[in-house]
C-alpha positions as CSV (number, residue, x, y, z in Angstrom):
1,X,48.3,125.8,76.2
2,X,50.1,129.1,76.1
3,X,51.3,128.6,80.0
4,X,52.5,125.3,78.1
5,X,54.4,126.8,75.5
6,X,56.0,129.6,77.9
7,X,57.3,126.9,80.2
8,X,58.3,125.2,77.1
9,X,60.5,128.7,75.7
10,X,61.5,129.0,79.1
11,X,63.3,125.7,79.7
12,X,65.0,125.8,76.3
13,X,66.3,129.6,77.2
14,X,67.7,128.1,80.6
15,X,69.1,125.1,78.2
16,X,70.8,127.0,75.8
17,X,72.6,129.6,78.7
18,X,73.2,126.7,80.4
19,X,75.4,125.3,77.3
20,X,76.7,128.6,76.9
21,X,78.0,129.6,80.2
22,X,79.6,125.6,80.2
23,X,81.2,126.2,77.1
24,X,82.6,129.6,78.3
25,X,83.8,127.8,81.3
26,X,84.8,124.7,80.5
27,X,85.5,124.7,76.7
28,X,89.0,124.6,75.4
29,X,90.7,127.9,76.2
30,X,94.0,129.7,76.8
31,X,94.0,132.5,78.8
32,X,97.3,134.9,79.2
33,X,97.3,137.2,81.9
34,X,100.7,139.3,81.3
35,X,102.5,141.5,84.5
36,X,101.1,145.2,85.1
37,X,103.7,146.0,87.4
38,X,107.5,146.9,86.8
39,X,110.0,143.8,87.1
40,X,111.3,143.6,91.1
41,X,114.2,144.3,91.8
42,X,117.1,142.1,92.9
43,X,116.8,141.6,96.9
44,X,119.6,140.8,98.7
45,X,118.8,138.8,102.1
46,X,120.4,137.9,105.1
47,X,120.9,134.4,105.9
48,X,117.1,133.1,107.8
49,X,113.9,131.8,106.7
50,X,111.9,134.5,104.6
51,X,108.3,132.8,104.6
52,X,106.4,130.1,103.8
53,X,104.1,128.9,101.2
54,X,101.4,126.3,100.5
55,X,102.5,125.8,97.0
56,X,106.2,125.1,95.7
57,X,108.5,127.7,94.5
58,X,110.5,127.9,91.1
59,X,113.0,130.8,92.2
60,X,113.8,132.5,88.5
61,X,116.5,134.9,87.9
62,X,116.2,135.8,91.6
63,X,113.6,137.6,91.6
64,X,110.5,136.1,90.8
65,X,108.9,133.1,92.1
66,X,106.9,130.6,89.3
67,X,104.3,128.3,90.5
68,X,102.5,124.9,89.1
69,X,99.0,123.9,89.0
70,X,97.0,121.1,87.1
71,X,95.6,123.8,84.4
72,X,98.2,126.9,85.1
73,X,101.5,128.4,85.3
74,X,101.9,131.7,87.4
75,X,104.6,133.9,89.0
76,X,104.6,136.7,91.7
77,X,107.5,138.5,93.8
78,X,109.4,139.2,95.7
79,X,111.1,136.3,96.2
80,X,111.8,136.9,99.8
81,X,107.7,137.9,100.2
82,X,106.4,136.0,103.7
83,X,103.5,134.2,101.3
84,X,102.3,133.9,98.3
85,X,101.0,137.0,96.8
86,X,98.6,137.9,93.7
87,X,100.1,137.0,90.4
88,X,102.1,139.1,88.6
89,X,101.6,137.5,85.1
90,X,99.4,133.8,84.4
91,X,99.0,131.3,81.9
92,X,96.1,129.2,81.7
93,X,95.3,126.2,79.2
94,X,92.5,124.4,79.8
95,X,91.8,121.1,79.4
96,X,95.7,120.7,79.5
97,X,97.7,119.7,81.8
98,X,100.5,121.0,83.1
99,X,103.4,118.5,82.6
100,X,106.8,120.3,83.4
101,X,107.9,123.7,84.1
102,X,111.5,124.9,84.2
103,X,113.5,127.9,83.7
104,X,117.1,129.9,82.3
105,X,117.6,133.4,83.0
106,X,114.4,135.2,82.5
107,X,112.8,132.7,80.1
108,X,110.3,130.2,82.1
109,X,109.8,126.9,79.6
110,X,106.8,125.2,80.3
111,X,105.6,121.8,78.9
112,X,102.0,120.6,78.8
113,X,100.2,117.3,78.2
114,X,99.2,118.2,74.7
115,X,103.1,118.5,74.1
116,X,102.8,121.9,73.4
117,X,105.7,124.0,74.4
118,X,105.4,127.8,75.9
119,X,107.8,129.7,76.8
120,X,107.4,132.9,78.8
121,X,109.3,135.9,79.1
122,X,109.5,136.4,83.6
123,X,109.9,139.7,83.2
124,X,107.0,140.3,81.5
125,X,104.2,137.9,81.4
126,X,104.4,137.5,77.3
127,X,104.8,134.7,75.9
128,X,108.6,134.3,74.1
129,X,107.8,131.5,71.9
130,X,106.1,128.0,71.6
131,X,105.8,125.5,69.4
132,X,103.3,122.4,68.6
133,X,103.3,118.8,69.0
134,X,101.5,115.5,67.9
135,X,103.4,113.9,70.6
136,X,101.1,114.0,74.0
137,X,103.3,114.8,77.1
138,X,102.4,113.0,80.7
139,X,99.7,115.0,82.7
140,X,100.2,116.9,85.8
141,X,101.9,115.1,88.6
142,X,102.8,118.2,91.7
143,X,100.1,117.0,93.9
144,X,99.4,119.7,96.0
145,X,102.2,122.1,96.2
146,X,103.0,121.4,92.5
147,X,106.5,120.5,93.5
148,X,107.1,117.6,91.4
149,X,106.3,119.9,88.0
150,X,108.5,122.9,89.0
151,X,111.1,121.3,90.8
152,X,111.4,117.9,89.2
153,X,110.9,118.6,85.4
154,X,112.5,115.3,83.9
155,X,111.2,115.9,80.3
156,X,112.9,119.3,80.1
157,X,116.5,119.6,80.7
158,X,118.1,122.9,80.2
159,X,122.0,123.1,79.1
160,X,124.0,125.4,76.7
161,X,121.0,127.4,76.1
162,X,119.4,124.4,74.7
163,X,116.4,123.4,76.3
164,X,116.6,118.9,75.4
165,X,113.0,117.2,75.6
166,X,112.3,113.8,75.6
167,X,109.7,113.3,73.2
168,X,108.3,109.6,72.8
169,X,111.1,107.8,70.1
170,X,112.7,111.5,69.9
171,X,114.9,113.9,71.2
172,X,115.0,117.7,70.3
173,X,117.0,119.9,71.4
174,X,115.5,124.1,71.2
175,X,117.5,127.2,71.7
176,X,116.4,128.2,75.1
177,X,116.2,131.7,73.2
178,X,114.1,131.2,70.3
179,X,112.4,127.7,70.6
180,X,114.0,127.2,67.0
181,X,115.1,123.2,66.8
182,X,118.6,123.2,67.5
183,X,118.7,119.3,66.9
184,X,116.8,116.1,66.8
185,X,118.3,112.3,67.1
186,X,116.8,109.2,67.7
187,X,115.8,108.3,71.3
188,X,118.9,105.5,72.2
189,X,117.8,102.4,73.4
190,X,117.5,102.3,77.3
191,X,117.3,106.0,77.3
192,X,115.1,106.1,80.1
193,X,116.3,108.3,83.2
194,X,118.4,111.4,81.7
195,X,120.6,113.8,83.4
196,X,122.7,117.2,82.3
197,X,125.9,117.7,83.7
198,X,127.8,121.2,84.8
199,X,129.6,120.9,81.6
200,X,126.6,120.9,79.4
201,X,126.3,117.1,78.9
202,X,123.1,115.6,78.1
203,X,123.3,112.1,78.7
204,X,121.0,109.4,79.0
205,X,122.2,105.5,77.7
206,X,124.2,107.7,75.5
207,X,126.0,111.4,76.3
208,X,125.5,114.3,73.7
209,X,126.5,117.9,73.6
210,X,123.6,119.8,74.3
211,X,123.9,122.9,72.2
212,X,124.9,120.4,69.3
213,X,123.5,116.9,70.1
214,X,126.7,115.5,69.1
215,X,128.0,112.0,70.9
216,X,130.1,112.9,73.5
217,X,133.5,110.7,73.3
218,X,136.1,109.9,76.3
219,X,133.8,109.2,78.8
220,X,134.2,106.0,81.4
221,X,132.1,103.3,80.3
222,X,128.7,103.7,81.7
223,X,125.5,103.2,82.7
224,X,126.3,105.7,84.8
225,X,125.0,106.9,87.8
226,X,125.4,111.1,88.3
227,X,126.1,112.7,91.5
228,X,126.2,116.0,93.0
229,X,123.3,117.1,91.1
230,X,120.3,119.6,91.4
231,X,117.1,117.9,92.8
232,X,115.8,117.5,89.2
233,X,118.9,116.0,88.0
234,X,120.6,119.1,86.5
235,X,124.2,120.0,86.4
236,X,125.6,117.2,87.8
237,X,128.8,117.8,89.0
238,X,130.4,114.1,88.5
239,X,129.2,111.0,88.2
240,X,130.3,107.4,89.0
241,X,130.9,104.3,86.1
242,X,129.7,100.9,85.3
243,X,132.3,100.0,88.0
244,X,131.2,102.3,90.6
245,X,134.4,104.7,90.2
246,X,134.3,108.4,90.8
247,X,134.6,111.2,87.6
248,X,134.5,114.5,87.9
249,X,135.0,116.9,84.4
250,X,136.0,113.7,83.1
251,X,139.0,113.0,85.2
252,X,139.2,110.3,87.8
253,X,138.0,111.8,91.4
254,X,138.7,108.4,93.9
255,X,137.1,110.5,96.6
256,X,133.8,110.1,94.6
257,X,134.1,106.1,95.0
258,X,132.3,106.1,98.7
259,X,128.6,105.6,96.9
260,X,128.0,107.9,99.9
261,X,129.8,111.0,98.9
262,X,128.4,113.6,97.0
263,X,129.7,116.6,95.3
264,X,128.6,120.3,96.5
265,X,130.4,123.4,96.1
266,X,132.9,122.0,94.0
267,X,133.8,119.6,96.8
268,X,133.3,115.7,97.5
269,X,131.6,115.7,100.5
270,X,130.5,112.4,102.9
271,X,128.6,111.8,106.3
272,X,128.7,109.2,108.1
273,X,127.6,109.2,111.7
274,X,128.4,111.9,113.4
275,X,131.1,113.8,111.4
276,X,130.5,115.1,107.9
277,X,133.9,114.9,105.9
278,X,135.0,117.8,103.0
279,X,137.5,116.2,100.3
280,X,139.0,116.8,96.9
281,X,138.5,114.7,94.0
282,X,141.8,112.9,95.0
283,X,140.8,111.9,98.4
284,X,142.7,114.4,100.5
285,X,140.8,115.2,103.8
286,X,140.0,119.3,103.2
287,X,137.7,119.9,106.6
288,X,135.6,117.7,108.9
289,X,132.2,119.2,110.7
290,X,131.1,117.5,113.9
291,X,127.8,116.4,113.7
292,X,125.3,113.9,111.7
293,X,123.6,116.0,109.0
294,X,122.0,115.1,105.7
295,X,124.2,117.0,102.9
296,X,121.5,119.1,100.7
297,X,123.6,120.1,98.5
298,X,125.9,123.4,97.7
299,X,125.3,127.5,97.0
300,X,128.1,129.7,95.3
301,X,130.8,128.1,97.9
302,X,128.7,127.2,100.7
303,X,127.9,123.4,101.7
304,X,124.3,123.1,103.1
305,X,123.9,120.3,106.0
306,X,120.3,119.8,107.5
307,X,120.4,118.6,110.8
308,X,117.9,115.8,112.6
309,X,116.4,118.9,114.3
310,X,115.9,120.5,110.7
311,X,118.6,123.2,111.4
312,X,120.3,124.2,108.2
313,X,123.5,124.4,108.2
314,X,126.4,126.1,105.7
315,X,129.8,125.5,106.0
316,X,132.3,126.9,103.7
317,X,133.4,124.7,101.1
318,X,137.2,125.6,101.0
319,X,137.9,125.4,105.1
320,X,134.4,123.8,106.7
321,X,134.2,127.2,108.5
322,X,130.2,127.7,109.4
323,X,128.9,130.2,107.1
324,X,125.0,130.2,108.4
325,X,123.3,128.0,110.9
326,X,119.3,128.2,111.9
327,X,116.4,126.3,112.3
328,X,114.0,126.1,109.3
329,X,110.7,127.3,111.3
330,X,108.8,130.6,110.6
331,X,108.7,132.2,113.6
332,X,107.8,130.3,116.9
333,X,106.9,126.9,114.3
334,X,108.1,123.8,116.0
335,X,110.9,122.1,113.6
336,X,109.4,118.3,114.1
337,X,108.8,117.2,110.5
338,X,109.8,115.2,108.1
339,X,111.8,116.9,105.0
340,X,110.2,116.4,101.8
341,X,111.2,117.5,98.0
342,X,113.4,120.7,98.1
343,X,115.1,123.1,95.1
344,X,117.8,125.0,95.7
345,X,118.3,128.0,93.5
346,X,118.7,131.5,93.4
347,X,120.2,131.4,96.6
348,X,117.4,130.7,98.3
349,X,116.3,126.8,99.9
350,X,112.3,126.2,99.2
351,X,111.4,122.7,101.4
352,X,108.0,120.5,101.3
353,X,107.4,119.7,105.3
354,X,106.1,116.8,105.9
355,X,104.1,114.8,109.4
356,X,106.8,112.8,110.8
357,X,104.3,109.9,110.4
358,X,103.8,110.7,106.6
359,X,103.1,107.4,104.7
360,X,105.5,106.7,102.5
361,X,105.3,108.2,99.0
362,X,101.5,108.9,99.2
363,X,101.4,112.3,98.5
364,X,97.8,112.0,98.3
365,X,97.2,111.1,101.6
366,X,95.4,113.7,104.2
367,X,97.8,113.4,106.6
368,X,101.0,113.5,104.3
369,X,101.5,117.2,104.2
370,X,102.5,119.2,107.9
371,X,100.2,122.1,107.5
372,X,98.2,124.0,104.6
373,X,101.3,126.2,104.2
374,X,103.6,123.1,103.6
375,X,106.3,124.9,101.9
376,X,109.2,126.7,103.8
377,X,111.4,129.2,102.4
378,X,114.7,130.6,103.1
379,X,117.7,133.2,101.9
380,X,121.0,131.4,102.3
């Protein structure tokens, strides 16, 4: 009987631990691990691949490099380091998900599916602000190298110092600064897809002023379509009307009219077959490059080109001049993949690689991704 009752006291103890260490682990929790070192310095690179990374990049202030995950946010440096190195500062929220992540200056604003917003000071780890929500946000969608949530983050548009979120029938605007509501409006009918421009336009069905939310006026009739924008759709550059015409800073660019061009370093650029074609807003023929090349997009006044071969290429905006030109391999890596999502900021180019036989938007597929370290990196 007392073997019994000892067996008995024995299972419970293991019971009770049990509950308590699955609790500690997997109970609701936020866990804040702040930077212990001293803020890097700004590095200065020469043009070339720096490293590569099995997770994507969010380049911040030039000198820090923030990452996604389902259940965490976290940042190391330098930005120009050959991997991924231990975290300078963390955040974890568990059971949430991470739902966005995006960045101005040193201030790293992070959405999560609860709706909560944190904000996080990149120099030091500390958290700058947040605020609270009743309005769930959409859960974690970066896959494996988190690129979707850091370089993709739809819900958060940052313009004027106003960070604009999309909330359900809602949309805030918060000073970037202070998380203080800057303004809220009505969600628009058919605001669906949204888009800031480089002169601080939020626009959606309907174009506000993001530091005010005020109804932007003089614009072509829409929908309309923006071009020469950041991968996320950020700082668009122009943007075509209802009728397919070209704008640029709300004057008439005919240039932009090809649904082909783009805009990048303050230029309209096009490529079609072989030759890749440099214009101004009016149309006049400023440089052509020789060669077929998809147009990436633009840095200070370089135009970036990648090749078929995956050779980035940078010609200067003004004259078509080549600035940089190499192949976007670490080392002795072969170059035969397929490109995949990419960010350009910082000056620096961060690039998914994927097989040249990836299926087709299945980023869950085993063979999708080139190699663990899918992410390549370079200073431009």
């Amino acid at each position: 009987m007392t073997r019994v009752l000892l067996r008995t006291l024995a299972a419970a103890v293991l019971l009770v631990a049990s509950v308590l260490i699955g609790w500690r682990v997997l109970g609701p929790a936020e866990v804040l691990a702040s930077a212990s070192s001293p803020y890097p310095p700004l590095t200065i690179r020469a043009p070339g691949v720096t490293g590569r990374t099995n997770v994507a990049p969010l380049v911040v202030d030039g000198r820090l490099r923030v990452y996604a995950a389902k259940h965490q946010v976290r940042a190391d440096g330098p930005v120009d380091g050959r991997t991924v190195y231990t975290a300078r500062w963390s955040l974890r929220r568990w059971p949430e998900q991470l739902s966005a992540v995006t960045a101005s200056g040193t201030t790293v604003v992070t959405r999560w599916s609860d709706g909560e917003l944190v904000a996080v000071d990149a120099r030091t780890g500390e958290i700058a602000w947040r605020t609270t929500s009743t309005v769930p946000a959409p859960g974690y969608a970066g896959h494996r190298t988190g690129a979707a949530t850091v370089w993709d983050a739809q819900a958060l548009r940052i313009a004027a110092g106003t960070v604009v979120v999309t909330e359900d029938q809602e949309l805030l605007g918060y000073a970037v600064s202070t998380g203080e509501v800057s303004w809220r409006l009505p969600r628009p009918a058919g605001c669906a897809e949204t888009f800031t421009t480089s002169s601080a336009v939020f626009a959606c069905s309907v174009a506000y002023d993001a530091a005010t939310g005020k109804p932007v006026t003089g614009l072509p009739a829409g929908p309309w379509t923006p071009v020469g924008c950041e991968p996320d759709g950020s700082a668009c550059a122009g943007l075509r009307d209802a009728t397919g015409q070209g704008w640029i800073a709300g004057k008439r660019a005919p240039a932009l009219d090809d649904p082909e061009a783009t805009v990048a370093a303050g230029v309209v650029v096009s490529s079609a077959g072989s030759v890749v074609t440099g214009r101004s807003p009016a149309g006049a023929v400023l440089w052509t490059w020789n060669g077929s090349a998809r147009v990436l997009g633009g840095s200070d006044a370089t135009v970036l080109l990648l090749t078929p071969e995956n050779t980035l290429v940078g010609v200067d905006a003004g004259t078509g001049v080549e600035a940089l030109r190499f192949p976007l391999a670490f080392g002795t890596e072969s170059t035969e993949w397929k490109p995949g999502l990419y960010r350009i900021a910082g000056g620096y180019l961060a690039m998914e690689r994927l097989n040249v036989d990836a299926p087709e938007n299945d980023p869950e597929s085993p063979i999708y991704y080139l190699t663990l370290d899918t992410v390549i990196i370079a200073a431009l």
